[in-house]
N, C-alpha and C positions, 0 to 999 in steps of 0.2 A: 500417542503420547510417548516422546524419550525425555530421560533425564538427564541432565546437563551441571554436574556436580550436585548440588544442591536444590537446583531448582527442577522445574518441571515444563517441558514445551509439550502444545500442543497445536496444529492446524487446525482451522475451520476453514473447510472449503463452502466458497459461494456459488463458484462456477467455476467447470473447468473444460473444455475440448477444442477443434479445430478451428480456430479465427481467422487469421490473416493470411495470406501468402506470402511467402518471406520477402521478394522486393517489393511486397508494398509497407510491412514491418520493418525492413531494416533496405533503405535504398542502395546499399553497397552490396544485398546479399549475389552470391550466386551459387548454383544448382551443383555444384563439383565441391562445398564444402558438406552440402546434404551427403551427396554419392560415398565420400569418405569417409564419413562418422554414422551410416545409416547405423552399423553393430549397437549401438548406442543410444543414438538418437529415436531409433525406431521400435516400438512405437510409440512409446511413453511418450517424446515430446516433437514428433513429428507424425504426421497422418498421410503418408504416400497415396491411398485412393484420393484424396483431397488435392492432394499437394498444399497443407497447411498445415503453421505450427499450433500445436498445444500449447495454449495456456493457460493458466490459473489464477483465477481470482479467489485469496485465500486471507484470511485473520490469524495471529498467531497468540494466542494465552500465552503467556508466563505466569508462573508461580513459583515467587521466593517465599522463606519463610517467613516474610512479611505482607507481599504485597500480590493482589494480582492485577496482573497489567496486561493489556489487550495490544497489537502491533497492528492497523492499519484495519479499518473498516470496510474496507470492500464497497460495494455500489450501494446496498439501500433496497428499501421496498417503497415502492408509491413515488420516487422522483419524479420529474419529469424531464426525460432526454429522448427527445424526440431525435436529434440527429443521433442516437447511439440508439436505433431499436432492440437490441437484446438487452439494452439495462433500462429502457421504457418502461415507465408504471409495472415493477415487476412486483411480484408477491411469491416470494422467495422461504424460505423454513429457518434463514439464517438463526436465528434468538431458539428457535429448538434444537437446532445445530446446536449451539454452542451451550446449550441444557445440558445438548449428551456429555458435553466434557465435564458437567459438574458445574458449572458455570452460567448462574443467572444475570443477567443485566444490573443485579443493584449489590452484586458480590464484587466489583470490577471497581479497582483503587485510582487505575488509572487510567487514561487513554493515549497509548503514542503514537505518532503519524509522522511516517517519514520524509511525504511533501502533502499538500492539499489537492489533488487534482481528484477528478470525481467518483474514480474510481478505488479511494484510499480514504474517503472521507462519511461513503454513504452512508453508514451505522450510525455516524456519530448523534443522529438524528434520527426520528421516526416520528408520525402522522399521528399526533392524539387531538380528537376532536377540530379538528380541521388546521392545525396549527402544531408548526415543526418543535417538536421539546428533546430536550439532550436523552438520549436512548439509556443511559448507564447516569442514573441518578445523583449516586456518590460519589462520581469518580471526577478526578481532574484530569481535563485535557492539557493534553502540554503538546503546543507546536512551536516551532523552533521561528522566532521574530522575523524573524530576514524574510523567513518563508510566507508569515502571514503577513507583510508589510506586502509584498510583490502583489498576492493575492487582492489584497484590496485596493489597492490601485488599478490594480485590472479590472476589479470591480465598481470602481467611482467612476471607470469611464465608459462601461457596457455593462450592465449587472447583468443581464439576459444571455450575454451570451459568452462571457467568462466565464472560463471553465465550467461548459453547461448549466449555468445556474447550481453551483454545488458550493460556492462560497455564501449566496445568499440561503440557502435551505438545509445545509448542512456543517456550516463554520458560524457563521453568523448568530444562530437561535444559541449556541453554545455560551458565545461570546456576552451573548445578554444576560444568560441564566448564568453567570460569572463563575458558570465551572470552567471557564478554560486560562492558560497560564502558557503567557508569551515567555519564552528562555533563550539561552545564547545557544549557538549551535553545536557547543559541546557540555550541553547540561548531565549532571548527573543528576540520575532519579534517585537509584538507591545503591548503597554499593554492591559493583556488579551490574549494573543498567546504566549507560549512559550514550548520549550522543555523540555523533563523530560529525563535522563538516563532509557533506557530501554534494557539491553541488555540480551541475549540470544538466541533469535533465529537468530539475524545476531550480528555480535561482536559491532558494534556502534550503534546499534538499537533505536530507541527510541522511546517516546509514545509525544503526542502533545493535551495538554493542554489549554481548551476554557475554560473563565471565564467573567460573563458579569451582571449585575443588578443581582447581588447573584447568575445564575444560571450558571453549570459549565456544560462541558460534556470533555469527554478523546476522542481522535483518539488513541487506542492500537494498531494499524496495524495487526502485524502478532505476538504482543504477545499472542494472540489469536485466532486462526484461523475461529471457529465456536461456537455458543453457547452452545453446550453440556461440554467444558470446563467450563461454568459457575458452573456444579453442579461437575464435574470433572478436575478441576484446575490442578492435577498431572497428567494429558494427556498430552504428549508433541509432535509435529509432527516429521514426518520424514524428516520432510524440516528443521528443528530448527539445528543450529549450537551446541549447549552446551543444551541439553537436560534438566538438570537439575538446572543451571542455570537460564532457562526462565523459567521453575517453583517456584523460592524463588521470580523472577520478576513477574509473575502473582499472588503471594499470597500476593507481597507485595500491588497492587493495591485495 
């Protein structure tokens, strides 16, 4: 947990260690920008026995004086993503995780989500009695329209296999239990929380902006995947919708 003016962050990690190999993460990458930056990179966010990056599947609490608000859901327990076997029917501690923060599921005012893809949405959901129910009782989801528009278009034309099945079991049960709340893409939540337009890796993407006794911090989600973009901002992943796109949106940050 650090403080951030007034408020309070804190991560929950869901997963985190060696995944991909960078040209299969980032198709531009090559092996001379690892050798440069290893001082840094290593080992926190690169795994040299591997040859793979680190990375993190993580939730972010906030706590204003008013409200607590949750940043992006991570994968889920009991999905089913067959083509993604590490997030397969997982049974995960996530909701005891975020216990230890002081933070129950039905303390949580809000839910933001930076894009919907399946690995930012999996919480928003969980398995009671055979049938998907909003995991955070009280809380209103807010996703940015643009974003949910795209998503269910993708989903009128394949439910099955847009975005793994994570619009139907984990946006969807939301949207019926009418905790969730379609906004423009630079909605403010409260002052001090709002959206910024971020798009390119998913088309209504966006980034979520803390600001608090002068001090600020950004949630980019996935306009960034890992920190070797920091020193390589024209890396775009294989996962990014508009490739190029989410590069004039990371240079503009």
């Amino acid at each position: 947990m650090r403080s951030l003016g007034e408020f309070e962050l804190t991560r929950v990690v869901e997963m985190e260690g060696p995944t991909h190999r960078p040209d299969f993460m980032f198709p531009d990458a090559t092996s001379d920008v690892f050798e440069e930056h290893a001082g840094w990179l290593e080992p926190r966010y690169f795994d040299r026995a591997s040859g793979r990056l680190i990375l993190c599947m993580q939730a972010f609490v906030i706590r204003t004086e008013r409200h607590t608000i949750v940043v992006d859901t991570c994968i889920g327990n009991d999905k089913p993503r067959p083509a993604r076997p590490e997030w397969h029917l997982r049974n995960a501690p996530f909701l005891d995780d975020l216990a230890r923060t002081g933070v129950r599921p039905e303390d949580v005012d809000f839910i933001l989500c930076t894009h919907l893809h399946a690995d930012h949405v999996g919480w928003n959901t969980r398995l009671v009695d055979g049938r998907w129910a909003p995991t955070f009782p009280n809380a209103k989801y807010i996703f940015a329209r643009r974003e949910y528009a795209f998503w269910e278009a993708r989903h009128r034309e394949d439910a099955e296999s847009a975005n793994h099945g994570a619009f139907a079991d984990s946006v969807l049960p939301v949207m019926e239990a009418k905790q969730a709340v379609l906004v423009d893409s630079d909605h403010q939540i409260e002052d001090g929380v709002w959206f910024e337009p971020a798009p390119g890796h998913t088309e209504g993407n966006v980034v979520i902006n803390v600001r608090s006794g002068g001090e600020s911090a950004v949630f980019t989600g996935d306009v960034m995947h890992h920190p070797v973009q920091l020193v390589r901002p024209d890396w775009s992943s294989r996962f990014c919708e508009d490739k190029a796109l989410v590069r004039t949106t990371r240079a503009a940050r």
